[in-house]
Biopython code that builds the backbone (N, CA, C, O; Angstrom):
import numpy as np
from Bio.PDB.StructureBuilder import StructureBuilder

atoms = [
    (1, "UNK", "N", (-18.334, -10.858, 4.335)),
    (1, "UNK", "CA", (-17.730, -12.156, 4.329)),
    (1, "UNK", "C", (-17.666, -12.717, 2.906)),
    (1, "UNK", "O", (-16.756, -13.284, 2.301)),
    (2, "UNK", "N", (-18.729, -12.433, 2.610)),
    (2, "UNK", "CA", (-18.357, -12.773, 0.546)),
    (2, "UNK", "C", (-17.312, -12.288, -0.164)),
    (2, "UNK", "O", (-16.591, -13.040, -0.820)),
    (3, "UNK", "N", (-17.138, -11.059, -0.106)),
    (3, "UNK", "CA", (-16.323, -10.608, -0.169)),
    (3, "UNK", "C", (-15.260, -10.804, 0.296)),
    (3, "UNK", "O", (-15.479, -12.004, 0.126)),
    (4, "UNK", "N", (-14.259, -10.794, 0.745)),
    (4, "UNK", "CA", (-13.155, -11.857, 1.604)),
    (4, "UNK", "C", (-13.010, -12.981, 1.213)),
    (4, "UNK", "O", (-11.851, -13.352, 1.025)),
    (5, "UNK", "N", (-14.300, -14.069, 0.911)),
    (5, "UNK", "CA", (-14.140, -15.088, -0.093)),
    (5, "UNK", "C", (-13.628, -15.314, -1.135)),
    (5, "UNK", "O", (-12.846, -16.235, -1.373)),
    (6, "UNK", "N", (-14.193, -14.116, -2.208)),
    (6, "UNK", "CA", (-14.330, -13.980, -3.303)),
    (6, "UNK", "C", (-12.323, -13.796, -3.303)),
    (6, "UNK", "O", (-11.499, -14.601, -3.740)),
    (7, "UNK", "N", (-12.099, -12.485, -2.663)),
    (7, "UNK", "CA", (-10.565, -12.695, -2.726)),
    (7, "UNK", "C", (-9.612, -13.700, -2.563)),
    (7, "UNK", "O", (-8.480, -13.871, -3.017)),
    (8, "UNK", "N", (-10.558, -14.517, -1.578)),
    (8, "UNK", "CA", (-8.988, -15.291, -0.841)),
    (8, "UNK", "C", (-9.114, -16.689, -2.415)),
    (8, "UNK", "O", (-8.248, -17.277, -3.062)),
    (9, "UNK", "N", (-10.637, -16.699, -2.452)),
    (9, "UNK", "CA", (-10.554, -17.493, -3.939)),
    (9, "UNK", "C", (-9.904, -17.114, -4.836)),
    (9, "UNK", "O", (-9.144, -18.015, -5.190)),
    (10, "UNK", "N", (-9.712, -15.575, -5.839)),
    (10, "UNK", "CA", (-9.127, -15.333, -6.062)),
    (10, "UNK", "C", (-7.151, -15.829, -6.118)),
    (10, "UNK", "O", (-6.411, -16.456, -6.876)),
    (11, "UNK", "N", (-7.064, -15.241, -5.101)),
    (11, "UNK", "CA", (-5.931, -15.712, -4.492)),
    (11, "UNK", "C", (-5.684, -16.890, -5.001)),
    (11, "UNK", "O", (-4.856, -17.044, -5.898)),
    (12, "UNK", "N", (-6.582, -18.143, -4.329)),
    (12, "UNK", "CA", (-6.093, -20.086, -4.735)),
    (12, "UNK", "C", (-6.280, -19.830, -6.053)),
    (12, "UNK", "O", (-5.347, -20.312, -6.696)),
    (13, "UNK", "N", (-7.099, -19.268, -6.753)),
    (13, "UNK", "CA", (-7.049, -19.787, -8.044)),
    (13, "UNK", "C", (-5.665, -19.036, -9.115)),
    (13, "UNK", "O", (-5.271, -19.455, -10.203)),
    (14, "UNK", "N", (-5.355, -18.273, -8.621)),
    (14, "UNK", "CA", (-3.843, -17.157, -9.166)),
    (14, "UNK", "C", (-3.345, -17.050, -8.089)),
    (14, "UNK", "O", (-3.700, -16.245, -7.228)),
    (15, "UNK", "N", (-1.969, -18.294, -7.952)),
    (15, "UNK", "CA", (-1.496, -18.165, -6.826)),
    (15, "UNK", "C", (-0.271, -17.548, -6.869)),
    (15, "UNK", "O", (0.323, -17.321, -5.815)),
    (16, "UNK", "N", (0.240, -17.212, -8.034)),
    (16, "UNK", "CA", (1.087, -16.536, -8.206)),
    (16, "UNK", "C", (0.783, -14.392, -8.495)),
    (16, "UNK", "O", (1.763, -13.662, -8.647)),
    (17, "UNK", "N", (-0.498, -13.889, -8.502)),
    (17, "UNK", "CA", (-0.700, -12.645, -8.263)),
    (17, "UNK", "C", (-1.203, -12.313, -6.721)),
    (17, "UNK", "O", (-1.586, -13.061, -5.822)),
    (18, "UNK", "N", (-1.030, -10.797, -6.795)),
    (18, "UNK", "CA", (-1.038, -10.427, -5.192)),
    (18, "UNK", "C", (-2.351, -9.312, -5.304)),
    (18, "UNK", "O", (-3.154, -9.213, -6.231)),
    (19, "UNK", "N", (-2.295, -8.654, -4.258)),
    (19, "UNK", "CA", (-3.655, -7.824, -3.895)),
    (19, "UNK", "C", (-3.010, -6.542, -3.551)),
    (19, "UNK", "O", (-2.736, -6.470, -2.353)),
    (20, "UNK", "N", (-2.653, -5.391, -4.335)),
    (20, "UNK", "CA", (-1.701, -4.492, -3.550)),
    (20, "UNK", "C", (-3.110, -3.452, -3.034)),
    (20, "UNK", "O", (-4.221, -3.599, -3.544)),
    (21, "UNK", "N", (-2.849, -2.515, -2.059)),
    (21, "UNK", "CA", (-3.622, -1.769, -1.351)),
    (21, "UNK", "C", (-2.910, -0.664, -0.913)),
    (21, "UNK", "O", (-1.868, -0.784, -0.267)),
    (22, "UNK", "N", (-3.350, 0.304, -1.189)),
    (22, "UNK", "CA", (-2.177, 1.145, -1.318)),
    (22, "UNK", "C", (-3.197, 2.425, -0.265)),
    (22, "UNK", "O", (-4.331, 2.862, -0.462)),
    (23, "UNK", "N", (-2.143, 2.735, 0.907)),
    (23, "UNK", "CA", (-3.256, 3.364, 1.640)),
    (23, "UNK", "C", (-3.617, 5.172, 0.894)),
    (23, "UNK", "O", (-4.732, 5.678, 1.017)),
    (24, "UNK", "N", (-2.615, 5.791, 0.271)),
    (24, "UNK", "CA", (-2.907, 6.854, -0.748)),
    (24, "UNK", "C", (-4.233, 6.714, -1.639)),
    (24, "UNK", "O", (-4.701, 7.600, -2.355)),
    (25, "UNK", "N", (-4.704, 5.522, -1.464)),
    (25, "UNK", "CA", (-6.007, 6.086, -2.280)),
    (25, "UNK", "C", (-7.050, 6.552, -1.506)),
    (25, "UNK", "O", (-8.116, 6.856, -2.041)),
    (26, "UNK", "N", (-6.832, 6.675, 0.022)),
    (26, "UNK", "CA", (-8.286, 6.705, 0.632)),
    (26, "UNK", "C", (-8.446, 7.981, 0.263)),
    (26, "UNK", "O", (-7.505, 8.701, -0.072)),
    (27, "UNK", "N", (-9.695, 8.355, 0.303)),
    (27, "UNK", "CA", (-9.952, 9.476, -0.054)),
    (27, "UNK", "C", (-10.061, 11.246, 0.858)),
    (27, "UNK", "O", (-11.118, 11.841, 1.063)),
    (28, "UNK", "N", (-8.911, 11.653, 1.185)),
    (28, "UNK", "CA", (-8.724, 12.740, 1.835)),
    (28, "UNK", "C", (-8.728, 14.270, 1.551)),
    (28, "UNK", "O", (-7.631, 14.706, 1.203)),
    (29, "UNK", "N", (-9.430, 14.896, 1.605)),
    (29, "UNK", "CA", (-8.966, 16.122, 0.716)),
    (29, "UNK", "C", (-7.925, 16.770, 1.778)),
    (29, "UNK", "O", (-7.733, 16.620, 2.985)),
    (30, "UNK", "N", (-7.230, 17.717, 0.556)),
    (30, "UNK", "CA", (-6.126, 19.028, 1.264)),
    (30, "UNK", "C", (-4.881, 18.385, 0.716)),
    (30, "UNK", "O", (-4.442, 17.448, 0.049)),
    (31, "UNK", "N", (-4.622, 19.312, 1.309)),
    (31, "UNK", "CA", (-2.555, 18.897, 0.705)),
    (31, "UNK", "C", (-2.034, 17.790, 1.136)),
    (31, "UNK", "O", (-2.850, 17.092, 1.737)),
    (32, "UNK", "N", (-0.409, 17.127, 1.017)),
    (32, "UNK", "CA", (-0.006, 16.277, 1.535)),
    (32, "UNK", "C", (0.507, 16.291, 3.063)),
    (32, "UNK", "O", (0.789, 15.416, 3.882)),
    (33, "UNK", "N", (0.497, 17.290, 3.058)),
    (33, "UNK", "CA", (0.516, 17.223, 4.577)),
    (33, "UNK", "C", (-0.699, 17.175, 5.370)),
    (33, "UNK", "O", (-0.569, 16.543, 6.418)),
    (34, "UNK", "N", (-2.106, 17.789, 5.103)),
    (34, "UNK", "CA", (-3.393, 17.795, 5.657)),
    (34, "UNK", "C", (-3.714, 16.280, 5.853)),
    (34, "UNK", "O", (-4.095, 15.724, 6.882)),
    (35, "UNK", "N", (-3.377, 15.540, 4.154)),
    (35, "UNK", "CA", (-3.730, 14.482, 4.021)),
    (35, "UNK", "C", (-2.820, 13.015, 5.397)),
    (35, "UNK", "O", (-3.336, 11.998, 5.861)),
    (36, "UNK", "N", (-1.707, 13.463, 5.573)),
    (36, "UNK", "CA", (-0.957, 12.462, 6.134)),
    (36, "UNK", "C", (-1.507, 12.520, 7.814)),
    (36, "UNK", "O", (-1.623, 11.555, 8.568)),
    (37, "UNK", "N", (-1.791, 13.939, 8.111)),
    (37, "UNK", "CA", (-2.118, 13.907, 9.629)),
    (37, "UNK", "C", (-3.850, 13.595, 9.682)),
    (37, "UNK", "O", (-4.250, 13.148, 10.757)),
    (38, "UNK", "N", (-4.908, 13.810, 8.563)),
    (38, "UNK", "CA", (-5.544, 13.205, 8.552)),
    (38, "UNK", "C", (-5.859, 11.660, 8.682)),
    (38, "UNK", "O", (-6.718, 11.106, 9.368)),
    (39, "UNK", "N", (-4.897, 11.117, 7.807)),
    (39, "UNK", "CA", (-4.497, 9.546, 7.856)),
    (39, "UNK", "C", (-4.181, 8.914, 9.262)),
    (39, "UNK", "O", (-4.580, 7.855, 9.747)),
    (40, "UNK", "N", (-3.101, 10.162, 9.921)),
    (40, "UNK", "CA", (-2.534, 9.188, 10.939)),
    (40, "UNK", "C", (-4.145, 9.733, 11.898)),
    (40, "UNK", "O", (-4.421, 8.875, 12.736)),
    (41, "UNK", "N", (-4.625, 10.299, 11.898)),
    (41, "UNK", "CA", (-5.612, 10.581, 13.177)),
    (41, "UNK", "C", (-6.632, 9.277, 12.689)),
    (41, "UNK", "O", (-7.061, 8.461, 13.504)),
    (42, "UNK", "N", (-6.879, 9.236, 11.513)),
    (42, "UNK", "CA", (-7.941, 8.377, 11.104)),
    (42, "UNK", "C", (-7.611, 6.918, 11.823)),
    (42, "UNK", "O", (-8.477, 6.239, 12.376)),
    (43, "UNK", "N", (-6.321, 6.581, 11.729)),
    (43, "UNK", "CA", (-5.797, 5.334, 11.739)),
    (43, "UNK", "C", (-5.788, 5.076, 13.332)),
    (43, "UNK", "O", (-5.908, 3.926, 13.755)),
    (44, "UNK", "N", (-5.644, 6.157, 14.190)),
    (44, "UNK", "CA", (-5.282, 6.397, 15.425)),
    (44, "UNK", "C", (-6.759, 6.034, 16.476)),
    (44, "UNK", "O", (-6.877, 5.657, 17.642)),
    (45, "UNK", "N", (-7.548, 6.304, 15.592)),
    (45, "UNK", "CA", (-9.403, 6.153, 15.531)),
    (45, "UNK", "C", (-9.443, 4.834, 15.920)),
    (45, "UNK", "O", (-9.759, 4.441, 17.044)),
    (46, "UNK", "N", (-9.131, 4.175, 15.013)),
    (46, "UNK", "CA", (-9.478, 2.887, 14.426)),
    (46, "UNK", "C", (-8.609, 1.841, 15.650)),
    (46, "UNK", "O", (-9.122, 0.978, 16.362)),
    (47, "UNK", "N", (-7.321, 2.212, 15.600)),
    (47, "UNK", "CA", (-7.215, 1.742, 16.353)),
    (47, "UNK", "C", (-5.626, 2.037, 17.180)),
    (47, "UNK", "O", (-4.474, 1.827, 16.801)),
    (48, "UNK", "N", (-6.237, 2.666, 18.572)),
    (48, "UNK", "CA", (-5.686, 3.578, 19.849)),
    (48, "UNK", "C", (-4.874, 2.988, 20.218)),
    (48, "UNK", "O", (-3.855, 3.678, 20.242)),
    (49, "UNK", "N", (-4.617, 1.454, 20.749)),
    (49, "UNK", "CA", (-3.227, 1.032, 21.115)),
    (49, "UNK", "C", (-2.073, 0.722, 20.426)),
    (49, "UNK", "O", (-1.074, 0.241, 20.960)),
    (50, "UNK", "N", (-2.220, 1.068, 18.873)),
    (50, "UNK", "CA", (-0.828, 0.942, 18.168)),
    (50, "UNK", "C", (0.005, 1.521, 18.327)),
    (50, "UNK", "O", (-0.342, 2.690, 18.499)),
    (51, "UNK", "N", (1.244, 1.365, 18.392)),
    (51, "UNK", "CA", (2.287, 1.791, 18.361)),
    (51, "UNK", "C", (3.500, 1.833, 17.421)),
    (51, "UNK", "O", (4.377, 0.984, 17.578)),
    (52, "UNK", "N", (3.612, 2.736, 16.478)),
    (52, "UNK", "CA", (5.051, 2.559, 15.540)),
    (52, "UNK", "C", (6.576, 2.097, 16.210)),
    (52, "UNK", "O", (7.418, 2.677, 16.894)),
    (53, "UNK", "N", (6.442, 0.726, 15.620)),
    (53, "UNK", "CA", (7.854, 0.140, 16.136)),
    (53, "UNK", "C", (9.311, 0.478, 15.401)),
    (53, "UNK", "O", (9.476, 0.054, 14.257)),
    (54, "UNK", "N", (10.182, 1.105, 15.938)),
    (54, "UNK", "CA", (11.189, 1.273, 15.256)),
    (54, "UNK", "C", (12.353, 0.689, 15.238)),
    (54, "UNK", "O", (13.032, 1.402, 15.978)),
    (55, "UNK", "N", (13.163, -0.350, 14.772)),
    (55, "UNK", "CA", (14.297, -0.626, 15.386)),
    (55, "UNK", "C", (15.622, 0.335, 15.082)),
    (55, "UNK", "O", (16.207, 0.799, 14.103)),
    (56, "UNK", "N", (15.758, 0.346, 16.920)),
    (56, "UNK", "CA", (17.113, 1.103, 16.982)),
    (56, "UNK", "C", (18.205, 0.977, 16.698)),
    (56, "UNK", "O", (18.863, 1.937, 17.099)),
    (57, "UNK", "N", (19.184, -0.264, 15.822)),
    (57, "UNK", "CA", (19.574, -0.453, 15.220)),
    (57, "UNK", "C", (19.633, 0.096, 13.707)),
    (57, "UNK", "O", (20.713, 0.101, 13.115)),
    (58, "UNK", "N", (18.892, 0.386, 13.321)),
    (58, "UNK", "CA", (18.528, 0.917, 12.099)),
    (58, "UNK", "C", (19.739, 2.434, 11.636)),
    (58, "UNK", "O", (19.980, 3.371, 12.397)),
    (59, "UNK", "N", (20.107, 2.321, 10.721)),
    (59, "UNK", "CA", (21.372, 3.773, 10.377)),
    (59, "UNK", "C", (20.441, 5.040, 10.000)),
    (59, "UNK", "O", (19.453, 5.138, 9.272)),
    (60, "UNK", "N", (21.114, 5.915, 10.744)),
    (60, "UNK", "CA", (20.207, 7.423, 10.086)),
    (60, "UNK", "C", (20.124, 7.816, 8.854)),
    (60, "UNK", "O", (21.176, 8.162, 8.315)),
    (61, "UNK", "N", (18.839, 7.870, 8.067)),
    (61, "UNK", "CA", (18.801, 8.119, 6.838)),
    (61, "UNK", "C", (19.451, 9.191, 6.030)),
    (61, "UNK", "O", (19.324, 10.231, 6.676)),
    (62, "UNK", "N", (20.019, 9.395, 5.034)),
    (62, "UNK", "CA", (21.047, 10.391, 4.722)),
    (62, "UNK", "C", (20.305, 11.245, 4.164)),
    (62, "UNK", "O", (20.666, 12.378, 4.481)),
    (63, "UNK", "N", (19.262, 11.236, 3.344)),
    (63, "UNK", "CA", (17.962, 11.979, 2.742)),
    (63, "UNK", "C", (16.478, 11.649, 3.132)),
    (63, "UNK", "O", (16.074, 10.699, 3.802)),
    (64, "UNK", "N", (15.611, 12.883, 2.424)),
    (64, "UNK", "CA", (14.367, 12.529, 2.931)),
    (64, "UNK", "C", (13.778, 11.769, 2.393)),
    (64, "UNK", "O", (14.276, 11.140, 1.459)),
    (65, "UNK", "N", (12.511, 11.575, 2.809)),
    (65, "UNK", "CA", (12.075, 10.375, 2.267)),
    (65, "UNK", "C", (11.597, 10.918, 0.842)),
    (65, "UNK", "O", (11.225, 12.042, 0.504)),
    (66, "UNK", "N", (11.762, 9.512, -0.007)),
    (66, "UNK", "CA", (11.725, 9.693, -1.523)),
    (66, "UNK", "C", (9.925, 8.749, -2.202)),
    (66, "UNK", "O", (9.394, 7.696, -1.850)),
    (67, "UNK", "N", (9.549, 9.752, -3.200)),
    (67, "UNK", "CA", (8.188, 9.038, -3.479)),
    (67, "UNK", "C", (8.614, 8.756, -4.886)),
    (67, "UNK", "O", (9.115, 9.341, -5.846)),
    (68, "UNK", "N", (8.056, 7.267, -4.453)),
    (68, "UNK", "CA", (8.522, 6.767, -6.187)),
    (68, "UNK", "C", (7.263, 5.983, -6.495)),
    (68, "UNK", "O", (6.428, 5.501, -5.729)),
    (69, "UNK", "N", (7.377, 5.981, -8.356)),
    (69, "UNK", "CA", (5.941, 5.738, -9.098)),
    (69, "UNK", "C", (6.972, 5.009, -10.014)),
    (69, "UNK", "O", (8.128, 5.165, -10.408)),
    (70, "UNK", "N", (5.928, 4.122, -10.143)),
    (70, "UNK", "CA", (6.317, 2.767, -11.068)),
    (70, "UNK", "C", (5.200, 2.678, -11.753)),
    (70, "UNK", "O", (4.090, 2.975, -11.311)),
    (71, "UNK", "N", (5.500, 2.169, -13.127)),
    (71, "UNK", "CA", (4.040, 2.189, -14.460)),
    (71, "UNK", "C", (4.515, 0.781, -14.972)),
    (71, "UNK", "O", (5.649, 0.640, -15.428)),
    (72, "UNK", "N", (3.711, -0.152, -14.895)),
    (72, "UNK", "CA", (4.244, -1.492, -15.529)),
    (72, "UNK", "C", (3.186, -2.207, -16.377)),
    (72, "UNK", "O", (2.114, -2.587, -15.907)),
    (73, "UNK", "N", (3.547, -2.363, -17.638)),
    (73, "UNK", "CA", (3.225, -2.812, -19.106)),
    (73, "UNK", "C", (2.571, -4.483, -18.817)),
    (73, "UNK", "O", (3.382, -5.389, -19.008)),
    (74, "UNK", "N", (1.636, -4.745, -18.524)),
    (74, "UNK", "CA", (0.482, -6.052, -17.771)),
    (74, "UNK", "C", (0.409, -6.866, -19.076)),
    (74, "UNK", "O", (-0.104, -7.982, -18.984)),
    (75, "UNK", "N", (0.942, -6.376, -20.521)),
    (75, "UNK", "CA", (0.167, -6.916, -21.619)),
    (75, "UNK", "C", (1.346, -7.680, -22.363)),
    (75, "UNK", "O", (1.681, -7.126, -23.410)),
    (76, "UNK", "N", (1.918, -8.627, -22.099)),
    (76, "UNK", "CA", (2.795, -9.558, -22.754)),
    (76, "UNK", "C", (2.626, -10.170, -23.887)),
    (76, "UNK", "O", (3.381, -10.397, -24.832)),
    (77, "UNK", "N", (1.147, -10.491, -23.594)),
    (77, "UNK", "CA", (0.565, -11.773, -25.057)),
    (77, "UNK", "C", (1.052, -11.388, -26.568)),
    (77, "UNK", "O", (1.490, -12.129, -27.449)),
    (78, "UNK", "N", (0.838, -10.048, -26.568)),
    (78, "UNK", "CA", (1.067, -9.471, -28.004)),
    (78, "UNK", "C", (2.269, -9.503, -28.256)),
    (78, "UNK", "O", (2.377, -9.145, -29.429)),
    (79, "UNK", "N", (3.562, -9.797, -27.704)),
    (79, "UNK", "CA", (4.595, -9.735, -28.244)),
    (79, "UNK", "C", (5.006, -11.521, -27.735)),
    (79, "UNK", "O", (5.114, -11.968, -26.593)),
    (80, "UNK", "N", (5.155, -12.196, -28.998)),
    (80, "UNK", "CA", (5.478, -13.931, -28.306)),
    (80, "UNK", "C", (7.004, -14.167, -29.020)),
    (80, "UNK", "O", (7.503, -15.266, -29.261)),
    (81, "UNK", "N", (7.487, -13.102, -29.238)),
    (81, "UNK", "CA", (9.093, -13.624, -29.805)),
    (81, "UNK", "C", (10.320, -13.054, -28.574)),
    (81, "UNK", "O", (11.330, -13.675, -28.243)),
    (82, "UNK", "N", (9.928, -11.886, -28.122)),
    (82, "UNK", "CA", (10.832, -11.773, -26.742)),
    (82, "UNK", "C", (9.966, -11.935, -25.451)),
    (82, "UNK", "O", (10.496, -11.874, -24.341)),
]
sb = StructureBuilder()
sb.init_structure("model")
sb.init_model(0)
sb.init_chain("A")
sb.init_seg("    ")
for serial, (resi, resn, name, xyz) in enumerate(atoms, 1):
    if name == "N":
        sb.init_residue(resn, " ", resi, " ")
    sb.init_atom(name, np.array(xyz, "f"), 0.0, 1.0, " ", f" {name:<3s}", serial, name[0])
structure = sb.get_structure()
């Protein structure tokens, strides 16, 4: 519960930053595939009545799914003319 505090304080006091959580970090060994059916069993554990909602509306994707990595430069102060 302190913890949870400590964030959601966080949070009020920088109300403009976020908390990202990214479920790739848990720690799984094996490949990406070992790792994903590990995940979904883990998750499936935790908790049994979920269900992935899909809407059927949705258009068939034309490619597979794509993994993208983003690297972003946090350090502004040092440059104050642009």
């Amino acid at each position: 519960m302190d913890r949870a505090l400590q964030v959601f304080g966080y949070l009020k006091k920088y109300p403009n930053k976020r908390i990202l959580v990214d479920s790739r970090d848990l720690i799984i060994t094996g490949g990406d595939e070992v790792k994903a059916e590990q995940l979904a069993a883990s998750f499936h554990e935790e908790y049994p009545d979920t269900v992935e909602e899909i809407d059927c509306n949705l258009p068939m994707p034309l490619v597979e799914e794509l993994a993208i990595t983003t690297f972003v430069n946090s350090n502004h102060a040092h440059d104050k003319v642009t």
